[in-house]
Every structure is written in C-alpha cells, then in structure tokens.
N, C-alpha and C positions, 0 to 999 in steps of 0.2 A: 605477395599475392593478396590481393584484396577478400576479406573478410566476406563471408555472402550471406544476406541476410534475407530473412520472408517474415511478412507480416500474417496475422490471424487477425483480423478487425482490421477497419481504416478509420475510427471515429476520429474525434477531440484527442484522445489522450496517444493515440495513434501516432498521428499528425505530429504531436510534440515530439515524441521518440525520434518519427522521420526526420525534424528539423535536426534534432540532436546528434543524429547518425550523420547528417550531410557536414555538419562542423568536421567530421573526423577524414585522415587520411585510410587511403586501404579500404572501404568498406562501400558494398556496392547493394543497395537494396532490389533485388530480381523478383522478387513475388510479392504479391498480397493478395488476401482472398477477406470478403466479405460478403456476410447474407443481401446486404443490398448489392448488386453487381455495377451498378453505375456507381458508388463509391470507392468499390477496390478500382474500377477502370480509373476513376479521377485521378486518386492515388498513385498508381502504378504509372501513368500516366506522366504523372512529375518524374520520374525516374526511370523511366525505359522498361519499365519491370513489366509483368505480367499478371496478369488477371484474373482471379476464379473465383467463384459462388460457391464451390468446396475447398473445404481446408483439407482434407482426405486427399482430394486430386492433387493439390500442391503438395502437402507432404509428402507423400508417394513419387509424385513426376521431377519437383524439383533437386537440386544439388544443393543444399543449404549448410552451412556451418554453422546460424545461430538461428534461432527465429522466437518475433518477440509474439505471445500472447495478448492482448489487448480486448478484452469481452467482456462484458458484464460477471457477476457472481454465478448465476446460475446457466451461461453457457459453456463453463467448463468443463466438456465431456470429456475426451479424448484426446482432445489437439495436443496436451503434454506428452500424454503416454504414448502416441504415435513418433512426435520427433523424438523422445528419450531412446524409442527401441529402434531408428536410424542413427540414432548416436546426434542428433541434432542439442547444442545448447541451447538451454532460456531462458529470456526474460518474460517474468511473468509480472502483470501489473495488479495492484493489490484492488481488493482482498483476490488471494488465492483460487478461492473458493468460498460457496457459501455452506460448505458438507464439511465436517470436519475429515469422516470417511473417505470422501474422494480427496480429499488432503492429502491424505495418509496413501494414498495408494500411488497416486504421485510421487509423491515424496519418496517411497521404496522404489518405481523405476527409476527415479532422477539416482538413486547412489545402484543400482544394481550396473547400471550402462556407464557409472563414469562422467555425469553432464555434470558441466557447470552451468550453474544456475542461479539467477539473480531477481529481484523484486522488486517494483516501484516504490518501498516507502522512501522516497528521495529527500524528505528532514532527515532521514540521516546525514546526508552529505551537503547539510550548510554550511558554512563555514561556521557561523555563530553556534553550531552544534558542536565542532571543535570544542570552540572556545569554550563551553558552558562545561566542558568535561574535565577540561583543564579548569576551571576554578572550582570544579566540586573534590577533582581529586583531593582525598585523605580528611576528604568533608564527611561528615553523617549527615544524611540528609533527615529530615524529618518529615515531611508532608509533599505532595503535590497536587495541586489543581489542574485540572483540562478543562477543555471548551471548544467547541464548534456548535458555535450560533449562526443562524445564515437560514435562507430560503429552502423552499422542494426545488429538488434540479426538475428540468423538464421531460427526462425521458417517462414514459412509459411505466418500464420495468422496476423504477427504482419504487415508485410507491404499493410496492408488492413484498411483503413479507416475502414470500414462496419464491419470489427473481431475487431480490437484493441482498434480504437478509436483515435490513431495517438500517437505521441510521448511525446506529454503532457498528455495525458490523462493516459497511461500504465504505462512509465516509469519515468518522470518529475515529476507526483501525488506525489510521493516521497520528492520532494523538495517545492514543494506547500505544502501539508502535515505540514511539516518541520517548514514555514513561519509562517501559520497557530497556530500551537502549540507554537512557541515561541514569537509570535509578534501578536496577534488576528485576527477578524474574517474581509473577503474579504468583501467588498459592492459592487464594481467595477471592470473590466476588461478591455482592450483595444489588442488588437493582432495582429500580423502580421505574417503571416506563409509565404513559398515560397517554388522551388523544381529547387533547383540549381545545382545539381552532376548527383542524382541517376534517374534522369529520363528514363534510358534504362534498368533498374534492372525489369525483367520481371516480371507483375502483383504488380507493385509497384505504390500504388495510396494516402499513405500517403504524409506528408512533409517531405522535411529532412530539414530543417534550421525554428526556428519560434522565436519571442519575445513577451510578453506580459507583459505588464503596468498594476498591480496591487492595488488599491488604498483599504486602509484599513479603517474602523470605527474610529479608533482611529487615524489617520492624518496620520500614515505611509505610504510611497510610495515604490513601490516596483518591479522590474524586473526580469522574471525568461527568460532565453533561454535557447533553446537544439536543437541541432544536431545530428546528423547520419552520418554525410559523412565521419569522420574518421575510419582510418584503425586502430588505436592505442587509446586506450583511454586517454583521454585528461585531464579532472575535472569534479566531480561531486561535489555538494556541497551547501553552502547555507551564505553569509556572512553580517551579521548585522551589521550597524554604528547607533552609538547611540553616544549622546557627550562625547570624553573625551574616547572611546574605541570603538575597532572595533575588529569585533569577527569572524573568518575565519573557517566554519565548514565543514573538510572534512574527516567524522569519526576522524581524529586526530582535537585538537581545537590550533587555534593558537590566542592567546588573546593580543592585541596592545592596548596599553596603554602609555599616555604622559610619556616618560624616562623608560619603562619597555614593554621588548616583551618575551611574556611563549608565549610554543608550551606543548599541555598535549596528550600525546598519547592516542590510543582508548583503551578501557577498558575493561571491559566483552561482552562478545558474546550478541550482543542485540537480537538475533534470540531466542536464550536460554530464556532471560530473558522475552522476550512478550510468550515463549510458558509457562513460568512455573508461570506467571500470568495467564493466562487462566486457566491452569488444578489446580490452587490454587481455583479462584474463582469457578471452579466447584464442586470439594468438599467441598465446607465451604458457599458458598454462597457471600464470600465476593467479594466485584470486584472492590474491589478499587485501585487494582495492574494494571487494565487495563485502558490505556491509550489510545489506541483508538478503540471504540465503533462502531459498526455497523451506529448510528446515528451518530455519531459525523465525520465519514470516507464518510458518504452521501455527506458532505458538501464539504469536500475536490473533492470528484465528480462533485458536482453541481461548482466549481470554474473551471476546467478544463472542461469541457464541454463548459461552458461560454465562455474559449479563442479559441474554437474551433469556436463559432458560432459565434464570434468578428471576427475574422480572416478570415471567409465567408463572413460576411456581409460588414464588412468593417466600422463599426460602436462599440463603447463603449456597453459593455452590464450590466447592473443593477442586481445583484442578489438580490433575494425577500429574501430570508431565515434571 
C-alpha cells in the first residue's frame, strides 16, 4: 500500500523533496497546501493531489501517513503539532525553527504520539560523509573550519532577523550540522557578527559577515563563518585537521595526507537518500536510516541560536543541552 504523503509549502526546496518522492516505489503524494494557492495548485497539479491555502484544512480533511514541512524559519506554527497529534510522520526541512521554545514543544509532541521524524540536513547522507568518518575513526581530531560564502538569496523574509533568524541560523546550520555529526556535541560558543556592504539593501536588518568560535566536549576547537556580500559564490564547506590528515569537505572530499593527496567526488543524491530514509522508516518502522532526528536537529538549533546571542551580547555563551 502506497505511502501517502502531503506537503506544507510548494517552494524550491519543496519541489526537490517532490522530485525525490517520485524516484521511490509506494508513495503517492495527495496534498499540498500553500499560502500562495496558485503554487500548491502548480504543484499538486504534477501529481493528481490536491490543493489548499490552509494547512489546517489539509491536515484535518486529509488521510496522510507522512507529510513533509517545507516553510521558512519563522512559519512554523502549528503544522508539526497538528500532524504529530493525528499521528502523521515528518519531515521537517532545516532550520526547525527559529524559537528554540517552539522547538522544544514540538519536539515533546513528536515523542508524546510516537512519530517518526526526520530533517533536511542531507550532508549527512553524502557518501563522502561516509567516507570522512571512516578515516577519522580512532583519529583525535583537533580543529575544524566551516564556510558558507555566497550571495543574499532572494526572498523577502530571509533578510529579516525576526523571519530567518540570520545567516547562521538558516543557512550556516548546514555546516554546524555537519561539525556536529562528525566531530561531537557543542558546549560553548563565542561570536562576532557585523554589517559591512549591504547596509542600503532595503529592510535588510540581518548580518552579512559573522564568526564564531566553537568549543566542543571532547577538546575540539572550532570556527565557522559566512557571508552574504558576494555576487558569485565562493565556498561552502566544512574542513577537519586531525594528526597526520586533513579532510576538505565540499560535497567533493579532498583527503591530505603525509605523501598522498585523494580528491573523491560526490556521490549519490544525498536529497534522495534522506528522503528514501524517511519513507523506509515509515513503512517498516525502522529508523535507523535516519540520520537526523527531530531531536537530534534541536541541537544544531540551540548552537546557532547561541552564536546569535554571543554575537549580541558580546559575551561567550554555555549551552545546557
């Protein structure tokens, strides 16, 4: 019996999901709902589904077994906590949220009802993400670098502290994420944001340039930054030194080693393979394909959030978690 899915948004990052859903067997997308209505119609359109300008009425009217979230930071009201208390699974696409609060409340219906649930950071599921774990194993690692250099995207909302959350929190989470997974868990933060180019970009009240000093449980030290003032994109990525090799991850992996430098191209569609963890775990129950969790994606939150509020205060910040 085919898997029945409904959407929340039909954007860009939508779209991909949709594409990645139609690769799989079993699985029949019936709903979308978006605040634009001639979008979810486009949408639902490709798939015989159906159409709404409320996510309320679709959760409510439809029979869904999974349904993916897809909305910016700051439109995550309710959509979780309504399909959690129908017993609906889901995919939420990252950031979670931009409240660490409305995290946390989510997060206690998604385990109170039983849902599996799962999260777009999809560098998890590179293959070269593999790989980089398997040559750190029984490694110490010592330091790591991040980056996401690159343009303002075009919406609206994202040059809004109060919608996004700013550029660490939206789109950096990604490479925090990243650290997180292959190097353990944040205890510490330290930040410096600034607004050095784009300050005439009208209703532009994020940062565009920031760094933060990351210190890990296990003695790693670690610095991500990102920008916005480019017209061209620049680096995204995430680069580990551990003794004896350094490991350069930019979807391609390029692995430095005393007397030997490999570059391993990227590998399968990691979009693919976090969605066909999901709809595995939802017909079998298993979830052990899923790499990151509702819970486990809070945390990456609650670290970004913390360089936001380092970077206000002007002060180190402790995470409890």
């Amino acid at each position: 019996m085919a898997v029945r899915v409904g959407f929340v948004g039909a954007g860009g990052i939508a779209s991909a999901h949709m594409n990645a859903l139609q690769m799989l067997d079993d699985v029949q997308i019936v709903a979308v709902s978006d605040v634009v209505h001639e979008r979810a119609e486009s949408a639902a359109a490709r798939y015989l589904a159906r159409a709404y300008s409320d996510y309320r009425e679709m959760i409510a009217s439809e029979g869904m077994d999974a349904l993916y979230v897809c909305v910016p930071p700051f439109a995550h009201v309710d959509q979780e906590l309504l399909a959690a208390e129908k017993g609906i699974h889901l995919f939420v696409e990252k950031p979670v949220s931009h409240d660490i609060e409305k995290a946390c409340e989510i997060g206690k219906a998604i385990k109170r009802n039983n849902i599996i649930s799962a999260v777009g950071y999809h560098w998890r599921y590179q293959s070269n993400t593999d790989r980089a774990r398997e040559l750190l194993q029984g490694r110490k690692i010592g330091m790591v670098q991040g980056y996401w250099m690159g343009g303002m995207p075009g919406v609206g909302w994202w040059r809004s502290m109060e919608k996004s959350g700013g550029q660490m929190v939206d789109q950096t989470t990604h490479i925090v994420d990243l650290a997180r997974y292959l190097c353990g868990e944040v205890i510490e933060v330290c930040a410096a944001y600034g607004n050095q180019v784009l300050n005439e970009v009208p209703q532009f009240d994020v940062y565009d340039v920031g760094t933060c000093i990351l210190k890990f449980a296990n003695g790693v030290i670690g610095s991500i930054s990102n920008t916005c003032i480019l017209d061209v994109p620049y680096t995204v990525g995430l680069h580990i030194v551990a003794r004896n090799l350094v490991l350069e991850m930019h979807g391609d992996l390029k692995v430095i080693e005393p007397g030997h430098t490999e570059v391993f191209a990227a590998g399968h569609n990691p979009m693919f393979a976090e969605t066909a963890a999901f709809i595995h775990a939802v017909k079998t129950g298993d979830t052990s394909g899923i790499r990151s969790s509702y819970d486990d994606a809070t945390k990456t939150l609650e670290v970004t959030l913390a360089c936001n509020e380092s970077a206000k205060t002007g002060q180190p910040v402790r995470l409890v978690s």
